[in-house]
C-alpha positions in Angstrom: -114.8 189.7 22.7 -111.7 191.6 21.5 -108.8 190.1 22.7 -106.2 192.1 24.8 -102.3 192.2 23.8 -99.1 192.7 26.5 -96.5 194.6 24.6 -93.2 195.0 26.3 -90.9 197.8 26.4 -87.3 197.0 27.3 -85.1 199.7 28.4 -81.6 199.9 29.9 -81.5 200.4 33.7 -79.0 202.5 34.9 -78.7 202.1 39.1 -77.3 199.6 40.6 -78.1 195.8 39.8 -81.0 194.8 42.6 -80.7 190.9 43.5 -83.7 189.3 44.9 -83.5 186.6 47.4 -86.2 184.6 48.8 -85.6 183.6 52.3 -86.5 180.3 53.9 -87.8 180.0 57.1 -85.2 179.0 59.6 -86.9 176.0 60.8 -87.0 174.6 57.1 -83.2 175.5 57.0 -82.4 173.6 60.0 -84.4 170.5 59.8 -83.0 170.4 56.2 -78.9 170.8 58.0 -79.7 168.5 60.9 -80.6 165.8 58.1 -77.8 166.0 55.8 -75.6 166.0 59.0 -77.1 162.8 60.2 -77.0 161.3 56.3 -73.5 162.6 56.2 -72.7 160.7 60.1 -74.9 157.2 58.8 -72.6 157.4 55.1 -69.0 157.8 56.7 -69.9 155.5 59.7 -70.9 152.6 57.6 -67.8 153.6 55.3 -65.7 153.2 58.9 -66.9 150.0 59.4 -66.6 148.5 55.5 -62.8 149.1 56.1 -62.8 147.5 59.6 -64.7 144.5 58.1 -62.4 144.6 55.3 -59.4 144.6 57.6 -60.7 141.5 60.0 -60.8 139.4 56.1 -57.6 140.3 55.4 -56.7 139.5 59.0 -54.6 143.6 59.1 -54.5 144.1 62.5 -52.7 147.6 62.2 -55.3 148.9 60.1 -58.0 147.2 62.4 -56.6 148.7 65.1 -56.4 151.9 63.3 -60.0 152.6 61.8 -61.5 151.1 65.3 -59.9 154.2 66.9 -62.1 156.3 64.7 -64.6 154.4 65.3 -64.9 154.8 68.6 -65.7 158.8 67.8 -69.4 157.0 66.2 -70.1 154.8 69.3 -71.6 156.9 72.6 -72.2 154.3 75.2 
C-alpha cells in the first residue's frame, strides 16, 4: 500500500487576526465560581480565627476584640 504524504503550504494572511474562543457552559462556569467563593470564605475564615486564637495566647484583648468584629461577618445565626 503506498503510503500518503500531508505537505503544508504556509502563506501570509492578510485580514484581520481571527481569535477562537471556546465557550464553557454557564453551569460549568458557575459551579466552578460558587466553589472558589466558598474555598476563598473557608481559607480567610479559618485565617480569622488563627489570629483570634493567637490573640487569646498572647492574652491581646484589643486585637481580640478587633478580629472578633470581623468575625462576626462569617457567623449567620
Amino acid at each position: 500500500m503506498k503510503q500518503q504524504k500531508v505537505i503544508y503550504n504556509f502563506r501570509r494572511y492578510a485580514g484581520t487576526e481571527l481569535y477562537a474562543r471556546k465557550e464553557i457552559p454557564y453551569e460549568f462556569g458557575l459551579n466552578a465560581q460558587l466553589m472558589l467563593d466558598e474555598i476563598c470564605f473557608n481559607w480567610n475564615k479559618q485565617k480569622i480565627l488563627d489570629k483570634i486564637h493567637y490573640s487569646i495566647e498572647t492574652d491581646n484583648k484589643d486585637e481580640f476584640l478587633k478580629y472578633s468584629q470581623v468575625y462576626m461577618d462569617y457567623v449567620w445565626e
